[in-house]
N, C-alpha and C positions, 0 to 999 in steps of 0.2 A: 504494500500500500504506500502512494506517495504523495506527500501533501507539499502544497504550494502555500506561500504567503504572498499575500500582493496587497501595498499600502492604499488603501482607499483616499488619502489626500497628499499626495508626495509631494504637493507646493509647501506643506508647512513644515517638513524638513530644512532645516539652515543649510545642508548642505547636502545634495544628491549622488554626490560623488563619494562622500562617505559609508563606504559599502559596510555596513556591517553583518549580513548575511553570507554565508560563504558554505561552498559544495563540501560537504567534509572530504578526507580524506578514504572512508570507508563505505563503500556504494551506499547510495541509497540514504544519506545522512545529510545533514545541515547543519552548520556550526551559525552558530551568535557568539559577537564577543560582545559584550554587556550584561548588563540585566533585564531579564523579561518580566513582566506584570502583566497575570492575570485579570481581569477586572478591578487593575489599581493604574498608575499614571507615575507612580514612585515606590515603584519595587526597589528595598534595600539587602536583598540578596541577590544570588544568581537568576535563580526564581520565586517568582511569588506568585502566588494562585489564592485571592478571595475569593470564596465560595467553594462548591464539593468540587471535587477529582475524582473522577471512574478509572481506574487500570483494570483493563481485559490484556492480565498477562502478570508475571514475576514482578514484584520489586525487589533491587536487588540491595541491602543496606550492610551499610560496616559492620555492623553488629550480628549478621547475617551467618550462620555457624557457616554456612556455602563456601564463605570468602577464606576463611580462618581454617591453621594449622596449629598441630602441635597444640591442642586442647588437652589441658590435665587439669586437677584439683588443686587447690590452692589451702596454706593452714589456716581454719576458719577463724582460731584465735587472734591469728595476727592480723586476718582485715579486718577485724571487729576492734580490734586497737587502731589501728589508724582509719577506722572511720570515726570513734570516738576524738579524735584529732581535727576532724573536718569542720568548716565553721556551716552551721546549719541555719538558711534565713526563711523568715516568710516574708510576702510584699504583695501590693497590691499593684495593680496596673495601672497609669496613667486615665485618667478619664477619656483623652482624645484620642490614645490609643488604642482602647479599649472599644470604643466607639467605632472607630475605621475597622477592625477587625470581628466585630460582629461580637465581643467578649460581651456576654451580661454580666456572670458573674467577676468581679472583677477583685 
């Protein structure tokens, strides 16, 4: 399956020529170099997506045992001592943020 992007107003780019879309290097792929936003205007990661996300398919995540090697037990004693070490916070979220991100509880 292969999906196209095409800007529906390309006059209000400052600059045309600044290609930030590019053919990856691995068939069938597209790179962006920036940030993408979902349903926002000022995505401050790689990606941002406000509102739900469907995957029809794997995600694949670091924490993912798939990725990882060399999986053993660890002395339960001694991470329960340096997590007693760890500084533990609660907080609340900003109102405006909280707001843009759809948080009630906040």
């Amino acid at each position: 399956k292969k999906i196209f992007f095409q800007a529906s107003n390309p006059g209000q780019f400052e600059n045309d020529s600044d290609v930030l879309w590019q053919r990856g290097h691995v068939p069938e792929t597209t790179v962006y170099h920036g940030r993408v936003g979902i349903n926002t205007d000022a995505p401050d990661e790689a990606l941002v997506v406000c509102g739900n996300a469907k995957v029809m398919g794997r995600v694949m995540h670091p924490s993912d045992s798939r990725a990882k090697q060399n999986i053993r037990e660890v002395d339960t004693n001694e991470q329960l001592r340096r997590i007693t070490q760890m500084r533990l916070v609660e907080y609340d979220y900003k109102p405006e943020f909280a707001s843009v991100m759809g948080i009630k509880d906040t």
